[in-house]
C-alpha positions as CSV (number, residue, x, y, z in Angstrom):
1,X,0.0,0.0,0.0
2,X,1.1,3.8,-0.7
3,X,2.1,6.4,2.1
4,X,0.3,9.0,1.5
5,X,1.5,12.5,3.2
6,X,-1.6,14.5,4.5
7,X,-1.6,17.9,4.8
8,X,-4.0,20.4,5.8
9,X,-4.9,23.7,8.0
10,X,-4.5,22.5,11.9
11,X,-3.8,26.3,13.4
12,X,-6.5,28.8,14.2
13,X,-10.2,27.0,14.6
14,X,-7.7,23.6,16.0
15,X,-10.5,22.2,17.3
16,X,-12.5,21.5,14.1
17,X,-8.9,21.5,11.6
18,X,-8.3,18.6,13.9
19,X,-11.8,16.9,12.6
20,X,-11.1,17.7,9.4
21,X,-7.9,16.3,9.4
22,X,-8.8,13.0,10.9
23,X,-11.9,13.1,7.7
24,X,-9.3,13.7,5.5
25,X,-7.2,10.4,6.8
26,X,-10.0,8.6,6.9
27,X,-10.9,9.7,3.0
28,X,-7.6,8.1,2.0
29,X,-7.4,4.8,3.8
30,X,-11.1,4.3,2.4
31,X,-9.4,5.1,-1.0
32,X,-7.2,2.0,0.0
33,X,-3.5,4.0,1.1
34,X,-1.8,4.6,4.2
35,X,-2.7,8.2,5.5
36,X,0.1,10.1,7.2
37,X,-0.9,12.8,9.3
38,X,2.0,14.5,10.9
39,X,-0.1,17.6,12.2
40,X,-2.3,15.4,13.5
41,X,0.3,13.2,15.8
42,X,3.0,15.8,16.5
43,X,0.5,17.7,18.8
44,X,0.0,15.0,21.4
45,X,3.3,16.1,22.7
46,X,4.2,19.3,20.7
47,X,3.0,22.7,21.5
48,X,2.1,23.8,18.0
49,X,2.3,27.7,19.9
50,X,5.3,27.2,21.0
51,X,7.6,28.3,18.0
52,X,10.5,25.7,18.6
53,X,8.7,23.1,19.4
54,X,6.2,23.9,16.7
55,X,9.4,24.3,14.0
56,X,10.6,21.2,15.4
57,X,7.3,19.4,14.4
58,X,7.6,20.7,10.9
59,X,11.3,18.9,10.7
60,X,10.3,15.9,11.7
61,X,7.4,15.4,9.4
62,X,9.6,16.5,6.8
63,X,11.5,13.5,7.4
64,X,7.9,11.4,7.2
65,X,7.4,13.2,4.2
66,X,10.6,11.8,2.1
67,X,9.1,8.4,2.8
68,X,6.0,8.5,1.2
69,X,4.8,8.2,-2.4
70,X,2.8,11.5,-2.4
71,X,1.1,14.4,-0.8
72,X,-2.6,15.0,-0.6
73,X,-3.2,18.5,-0.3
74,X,-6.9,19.5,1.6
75,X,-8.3,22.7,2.9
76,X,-9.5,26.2,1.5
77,X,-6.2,27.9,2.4
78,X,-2.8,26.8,2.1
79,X,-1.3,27.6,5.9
80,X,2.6,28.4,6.1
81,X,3.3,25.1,6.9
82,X,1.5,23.2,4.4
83,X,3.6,25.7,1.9
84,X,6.4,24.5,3.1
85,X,5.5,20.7,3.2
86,X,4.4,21.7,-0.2
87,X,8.1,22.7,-1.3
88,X,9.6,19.6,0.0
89,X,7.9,17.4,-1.3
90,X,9.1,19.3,-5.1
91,X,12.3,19.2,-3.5
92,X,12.2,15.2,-2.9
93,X,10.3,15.4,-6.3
94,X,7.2,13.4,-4.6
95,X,3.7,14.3,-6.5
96,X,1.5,16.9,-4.8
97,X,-1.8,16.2,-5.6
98,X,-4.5,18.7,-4.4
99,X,-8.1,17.2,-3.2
100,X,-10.9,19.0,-4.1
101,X,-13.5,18.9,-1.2
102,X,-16.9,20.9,-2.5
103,X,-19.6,20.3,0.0
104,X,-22.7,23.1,-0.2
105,X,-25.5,23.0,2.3
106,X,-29.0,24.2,1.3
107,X,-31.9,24.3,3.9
108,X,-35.0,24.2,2.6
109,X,-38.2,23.7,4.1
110,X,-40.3,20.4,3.7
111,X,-43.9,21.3,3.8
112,X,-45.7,23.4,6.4
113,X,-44.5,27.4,6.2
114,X,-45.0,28.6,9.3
115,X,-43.2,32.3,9.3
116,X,-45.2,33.0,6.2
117,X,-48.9,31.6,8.1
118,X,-48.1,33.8,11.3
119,X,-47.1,37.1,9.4
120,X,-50.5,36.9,7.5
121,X,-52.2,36.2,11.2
122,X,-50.9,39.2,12.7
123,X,-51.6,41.1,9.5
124,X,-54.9,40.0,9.8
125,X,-55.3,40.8,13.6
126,X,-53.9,44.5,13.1
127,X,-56.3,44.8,10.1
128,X,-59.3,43.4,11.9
129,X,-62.0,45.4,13.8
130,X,-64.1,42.5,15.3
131,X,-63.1,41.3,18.5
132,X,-64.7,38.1,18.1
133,X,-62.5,37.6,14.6
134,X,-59.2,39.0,16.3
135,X,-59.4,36.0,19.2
136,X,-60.2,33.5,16.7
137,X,-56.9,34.4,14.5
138,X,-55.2,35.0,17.9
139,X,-56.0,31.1,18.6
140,X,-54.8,30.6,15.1
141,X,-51.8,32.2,16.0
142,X,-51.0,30.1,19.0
143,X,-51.7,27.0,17.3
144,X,-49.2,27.6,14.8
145,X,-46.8,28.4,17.6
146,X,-47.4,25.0,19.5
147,X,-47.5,23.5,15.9
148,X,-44.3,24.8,14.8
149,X,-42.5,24.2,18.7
150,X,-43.4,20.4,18.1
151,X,-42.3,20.0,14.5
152,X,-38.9,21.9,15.0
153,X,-37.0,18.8,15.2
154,X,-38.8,16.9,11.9
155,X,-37.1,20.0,9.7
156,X,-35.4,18.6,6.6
157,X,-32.1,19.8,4.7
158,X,-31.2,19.4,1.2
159,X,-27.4,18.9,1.4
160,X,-26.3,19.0,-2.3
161,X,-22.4,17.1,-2.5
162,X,-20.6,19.0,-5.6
163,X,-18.1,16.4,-6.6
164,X,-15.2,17.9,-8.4
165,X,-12.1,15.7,-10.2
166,X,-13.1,12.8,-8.0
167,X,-12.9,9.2,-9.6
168,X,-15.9,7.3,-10.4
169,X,-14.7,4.5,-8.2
170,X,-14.3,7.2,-4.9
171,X,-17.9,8.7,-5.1
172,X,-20.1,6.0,-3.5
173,X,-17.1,5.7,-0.2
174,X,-16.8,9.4,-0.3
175,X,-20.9,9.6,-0.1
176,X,-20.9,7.0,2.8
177,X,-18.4,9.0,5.0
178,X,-20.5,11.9,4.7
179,X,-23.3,10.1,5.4
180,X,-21.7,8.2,8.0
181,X,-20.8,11.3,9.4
182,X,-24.0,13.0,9.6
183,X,-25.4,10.2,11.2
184,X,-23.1,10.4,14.2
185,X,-24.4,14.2,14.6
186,X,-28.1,12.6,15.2
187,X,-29.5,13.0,12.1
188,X,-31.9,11.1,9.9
189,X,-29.8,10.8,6.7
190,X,-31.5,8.7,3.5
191,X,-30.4,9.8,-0.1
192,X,-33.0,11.5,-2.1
193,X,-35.4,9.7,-4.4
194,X,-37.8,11.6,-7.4
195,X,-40.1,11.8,-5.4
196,X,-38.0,14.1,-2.9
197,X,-36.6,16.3,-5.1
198,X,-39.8,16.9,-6.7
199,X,-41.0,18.1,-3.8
200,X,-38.2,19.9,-2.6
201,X,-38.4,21.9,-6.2
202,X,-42.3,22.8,-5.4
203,X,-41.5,24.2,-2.2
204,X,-38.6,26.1,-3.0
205,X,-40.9,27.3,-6.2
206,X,-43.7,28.4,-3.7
207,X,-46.0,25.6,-5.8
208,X,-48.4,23.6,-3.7
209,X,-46.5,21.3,-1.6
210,X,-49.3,19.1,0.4
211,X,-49.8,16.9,-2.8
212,X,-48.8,13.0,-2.4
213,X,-47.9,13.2,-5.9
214,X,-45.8,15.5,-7.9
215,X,-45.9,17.0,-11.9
216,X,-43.1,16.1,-13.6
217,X,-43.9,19.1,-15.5
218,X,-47.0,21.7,-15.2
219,X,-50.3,20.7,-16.4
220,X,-49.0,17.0,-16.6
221,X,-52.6,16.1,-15.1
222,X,-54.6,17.3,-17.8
223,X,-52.2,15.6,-20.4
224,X,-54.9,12.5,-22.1
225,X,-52.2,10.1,-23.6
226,X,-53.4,8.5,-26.7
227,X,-56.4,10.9,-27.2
């Protein structure tokens, strides 16, 4: 199996670089090499703030780095010391190969609109001169209030994956981590069917979204095949 060099942001936000970082490994020993992960091991016992220590650190994965067959590069920055781990590896003439990790979230909602509901309620109420009408939207109101408390944790994402210069082989073990890692957050993960993102695409089109069954185009119902 290869050695793979991994090298990514670990200073600043260390907390979630050092997630990321342990992703990343965990990308390329599903991708069948051996990930190694200096920044990741040198600060169990080096103070990366320390500036020897830290420069010391950078030394000694350099001498990591001459053993293996290439460098992944991940992140959306190149840090000072990836630059440098960057140069070496020229230097030693070991391929740099930079991973392109593309991942956009988009929240959508999934049926029920509350915000939009109570604006036109308290509209309604401000507008209204009968007493008796304003406590029956004000009961409307508070409904839509308990309603809205008790669905909060049934709200759905659309999490769209751009893949970008990944092989056709990598996609499905590169959609299971993510999925994988979701999971472990307490979510409900499944991967969208049709049917899904048919209705995801009516609601974000303000079309009406309480139908079973979705168009595949407008007016589809009142299309007579063979007529």
């Amino acid at each position: 199996m290869k050695l793979i060099y991994i090298t990514s942001p670990f200073a600043g936000d260390i907390e979630h670089n050092t997630k990321m970082g342990i992703e990343y490994c965990r990308y390329a020993a599903d991708n069948g090499v051996v990930p190694i992960a200096s920044h990741l091991l040198f600060p169990l016992f080096l103070n990366d703030s320390n500036p020897a220590e830290r420069e010391q650190g950078i030394k000694m994965g350099s001498q990591l780095l001459a053993s293996c067959d290439a460098v992944w590069v991940f992140g959306d920055r190149i840090s000072e010391g990836m630059r440098r781990e960057i140069e070496e590896a020229e230097k030693f003439g070991i391929p740099v190969n930079y991973q392109n990790w593309s991942e956009e979230m988009c929240r959508l909602n999934s049926r029920e609109n509350f915000e939009d509901n109570k604006r036109f309620l308290k509209t309604r109420i401000e507008q209204e001169n009968s007493p008796i009408i304003c406590r029956l939207l004000e009961t409307d109101l508070r409904f839509l209030d308990r309603i809205q408390v008790q669905m909060a944790t049934a709200r759905e994402f659309l999490i769209i994956i751009r893949l970008i210069d990944e092989k056709q082989k990598e996609i499905f073990s590169y959609l299971n981590r993510i999925e994988k890692t979701l999971r472990e957050q307490s979510f409900s993960v499944k991967r969208a069917e049709k049917e899904d993102i048919k209705r995801i695409l009516a609601v974000y089109f303000e079309q009406n979204a309480t139908s079973e069954k979705f168009e595949n185009f407008d007016g589809e119902r009142w299309i007579i095949l063979n007529d």
